[in-house]
N, C-alpha and C positions, 0 to 999 in steps of 0.2 A: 636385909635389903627388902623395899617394899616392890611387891610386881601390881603394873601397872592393870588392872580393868581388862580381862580379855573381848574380843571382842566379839559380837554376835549380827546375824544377819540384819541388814536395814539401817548399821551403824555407817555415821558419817566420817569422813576417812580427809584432812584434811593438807592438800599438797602446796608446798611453799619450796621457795626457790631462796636457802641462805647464802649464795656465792654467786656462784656465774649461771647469766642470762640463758632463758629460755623460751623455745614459745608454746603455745600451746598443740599444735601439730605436733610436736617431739612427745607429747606425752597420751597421745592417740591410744597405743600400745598398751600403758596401764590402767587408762580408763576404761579399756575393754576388759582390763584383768579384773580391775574393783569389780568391774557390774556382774562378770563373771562368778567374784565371789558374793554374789548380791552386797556390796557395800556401795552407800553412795560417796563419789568425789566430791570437794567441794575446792575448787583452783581460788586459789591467794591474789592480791593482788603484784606479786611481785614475779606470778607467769604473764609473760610478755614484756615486762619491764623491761628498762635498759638503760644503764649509764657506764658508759666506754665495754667494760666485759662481766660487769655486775648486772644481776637482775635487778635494775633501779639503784637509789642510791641508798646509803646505810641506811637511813633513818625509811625510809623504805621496805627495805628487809628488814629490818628490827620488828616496824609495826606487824606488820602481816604475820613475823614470829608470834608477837607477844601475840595477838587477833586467838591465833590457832591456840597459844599455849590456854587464854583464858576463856576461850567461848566453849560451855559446858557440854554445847551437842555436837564437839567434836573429841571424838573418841580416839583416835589415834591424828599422827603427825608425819606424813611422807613427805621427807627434806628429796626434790625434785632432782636435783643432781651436786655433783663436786665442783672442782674446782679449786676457788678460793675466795674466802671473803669473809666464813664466819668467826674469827678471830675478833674482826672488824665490829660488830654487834654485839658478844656475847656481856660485855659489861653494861651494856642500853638493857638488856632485860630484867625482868620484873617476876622472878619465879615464885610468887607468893601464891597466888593461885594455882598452879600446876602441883606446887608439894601438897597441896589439898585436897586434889583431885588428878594424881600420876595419870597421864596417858601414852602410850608407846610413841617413843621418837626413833624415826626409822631412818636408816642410813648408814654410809662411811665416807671413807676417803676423807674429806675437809669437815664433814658432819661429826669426826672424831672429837673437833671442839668442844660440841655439845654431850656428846659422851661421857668427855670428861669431865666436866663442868659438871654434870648431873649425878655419875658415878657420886661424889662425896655429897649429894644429898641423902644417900640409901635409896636412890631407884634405879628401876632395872629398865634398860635399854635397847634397844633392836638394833646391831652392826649386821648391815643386809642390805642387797641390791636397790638401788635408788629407778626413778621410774624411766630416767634417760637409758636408754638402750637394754632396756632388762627383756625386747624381745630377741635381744642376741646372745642371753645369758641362758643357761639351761635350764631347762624342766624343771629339774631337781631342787635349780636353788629359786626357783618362782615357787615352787610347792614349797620350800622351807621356811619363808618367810608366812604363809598361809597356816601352816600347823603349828606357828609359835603364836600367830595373833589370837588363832583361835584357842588356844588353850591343849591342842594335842599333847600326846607323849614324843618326845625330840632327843635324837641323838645322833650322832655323824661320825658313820666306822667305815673306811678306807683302808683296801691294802697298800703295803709300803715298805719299801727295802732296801730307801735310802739310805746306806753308809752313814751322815752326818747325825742319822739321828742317836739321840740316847734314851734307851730303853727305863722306865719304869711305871711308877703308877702318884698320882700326885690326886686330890680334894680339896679345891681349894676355892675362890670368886673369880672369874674368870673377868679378867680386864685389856684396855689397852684400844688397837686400830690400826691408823695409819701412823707409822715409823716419824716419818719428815713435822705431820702435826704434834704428837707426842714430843719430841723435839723442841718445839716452837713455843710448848707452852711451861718447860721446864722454867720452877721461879716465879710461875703467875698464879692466882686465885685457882686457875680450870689446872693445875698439874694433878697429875696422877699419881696416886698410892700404890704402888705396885706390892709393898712388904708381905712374904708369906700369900702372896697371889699365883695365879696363872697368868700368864703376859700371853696377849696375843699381837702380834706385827706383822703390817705387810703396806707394801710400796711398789709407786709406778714410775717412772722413767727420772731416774735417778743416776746420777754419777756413782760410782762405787767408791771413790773415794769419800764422798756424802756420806753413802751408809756407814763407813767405819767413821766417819767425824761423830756422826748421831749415835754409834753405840759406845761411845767410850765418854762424851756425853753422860748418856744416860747411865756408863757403869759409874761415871765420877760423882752422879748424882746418888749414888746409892740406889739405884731402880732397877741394877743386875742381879745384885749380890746376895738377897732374902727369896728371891721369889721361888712359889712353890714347882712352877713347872713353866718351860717354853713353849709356845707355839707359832712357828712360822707359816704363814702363807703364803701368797704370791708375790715374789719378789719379781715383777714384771717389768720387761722394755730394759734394763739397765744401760747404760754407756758407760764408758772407759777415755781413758786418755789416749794420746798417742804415744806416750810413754805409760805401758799397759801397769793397772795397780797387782796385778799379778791371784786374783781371788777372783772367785764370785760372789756375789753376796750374801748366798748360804754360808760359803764357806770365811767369810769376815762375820756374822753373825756366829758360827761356831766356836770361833778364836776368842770372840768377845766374853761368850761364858764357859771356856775349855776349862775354867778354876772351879767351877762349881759345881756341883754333881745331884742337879734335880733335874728331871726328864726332860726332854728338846726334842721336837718334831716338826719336821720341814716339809712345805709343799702342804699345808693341808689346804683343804677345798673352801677357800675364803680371801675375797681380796680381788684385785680387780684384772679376774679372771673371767672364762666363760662359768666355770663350774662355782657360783660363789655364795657359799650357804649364809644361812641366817645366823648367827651368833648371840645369845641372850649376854650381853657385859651384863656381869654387877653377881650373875648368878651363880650357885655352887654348882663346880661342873664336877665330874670325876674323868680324869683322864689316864687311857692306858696304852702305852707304847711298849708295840712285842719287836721282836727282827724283823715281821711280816704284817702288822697290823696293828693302823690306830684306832684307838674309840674314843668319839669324845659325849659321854653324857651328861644330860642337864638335867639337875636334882631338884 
């Protein structure tokens, strides 16, 4: 996998909005973070845009992607917030210029699109807090996303003594995002290679009966049954029926690969949580799960 250009002081950091509408008040918070990290911002044309809950319309988002993916003085790519919408674009782009000059695209939740999509070029991606509300997200995962761009040493070990999990030690490319998108793209051009990987998942206000439709899904798809190791994170807001599906969605994620006997860890610190670290996809992680403690380094 190639890694994208770390970045260094004075670089330009370029924010775009591939889903739902925002303005640029809402992103006050990170533009104090960039300047904080001496980077300059440079805002797209698709902050403040608007049609119906999109930031502008496709062709709209589309431009202002490709703008950031091909103008050379911009060194990285912060997708502004989630949502939904980039499904909607991802076939309008033109990544010809980007594979030639990789710069970090940063984001989750609906940004998973791009993720994916990017994953099977060979480059490596930033899954990490987006600029909408990241001053309600913690320290921890604001500095996370700061010591991957810049080229730090990164790793993320939690205690943990969750029950659900299974304990071992997996080496493998760390892939995946949001659950519902992962889903959504099974069967298209952007679907994900999960075989002999690390899976990373996680999701926000979801029926539980959803979740188990999406894991059996993806086990029918062959994207349960090779992979190197589990990672679960925030399985967040969930609802239920009034006739209750009887699980949580930990525990329908568990059931999903109780056949399989490669390491699975719940609850880590990633996903749209307060505590939500940076995650490098595409990269070799090593991951180790005890009865009392996860680690997850990035090789």
């Amino acid at each position: 996998m190639q890694t994208p250009q770390y970045l260094s002081p004075g670089d330009r950091v370029a924010i775009v909005s591939t889903a739902r509408k925002i303005t640029e008040k809402e992103l006050d918070p990170a533009l104090d973070l960039l300047k904080k990290w001496d980077l300059e911002a440079v805002l797209g044309k698709s902050i403040g845009a608007e049609a119906n809950q999109f930031a502008g319309n496709d062709e709209i988002r589309a431009a202002d992607l490709q703008w950031a993916l091909n103008d050379p003085s911009v060194k990285a790519i912060w997708c502004a917030r989630g949502g939904y919408g980039t499904v909607r674009i991802i076939d309008s782009l033109d990544f010809s210029a980007f594979k030639k000059n990789p710069k970090w695209i940063i984001g989750y939740s609906d940004i998973t699109v791009l993720h994916s999509h990017i994953h099977k070029m060979g480059i490596e991606t930033l899954h990490a807090q987006m600029p909408l509300n990241i001053e309600k997200r913690s320290e921890t995962s604001r500095q996370s996303i700061r010591e991957v761009l810049f080229g730090k040493e990164y790793s993320i070990a939690y205690a943990s003594e969750e029950s659900l999990n299974r304990p071992g030690r997996a080496k493998a490319q760390l892939v995946g995002g949001n659950l519902s998108i992962l889903y959504s793209l099974c069967g298209s051009a952007s679907a994900i290679d999960t075989l002999d990987k690390i899976l990373f998942l996680e999701d926000l206000d979801e029926y539980l009966y959803h979740i188990d439709r999406m894991l059996q899904n993806l086990k029918r798809n062959g994207m349960l049954g090779h992979l190197a190791g589990l990672i679960v994170g925030g399985m967040s807001d969930m609802n239920d029926n009034s006739v209750p599906f009887g699980q949580t969605a930990e525990e329908i994620i568990r059931e999903a690969v109780s056949e399989y006997d490669y390491p699975v860890c719940f609850n880590f610190p990633s996903g749209h949580i307060e505590d939500n670290r940076a995650l490098v996809l595409g990269r070799e992680v090593d991951l180790v799960i005890t009865n009392n403690k996860i680690t997850l380094s990035f090789i």
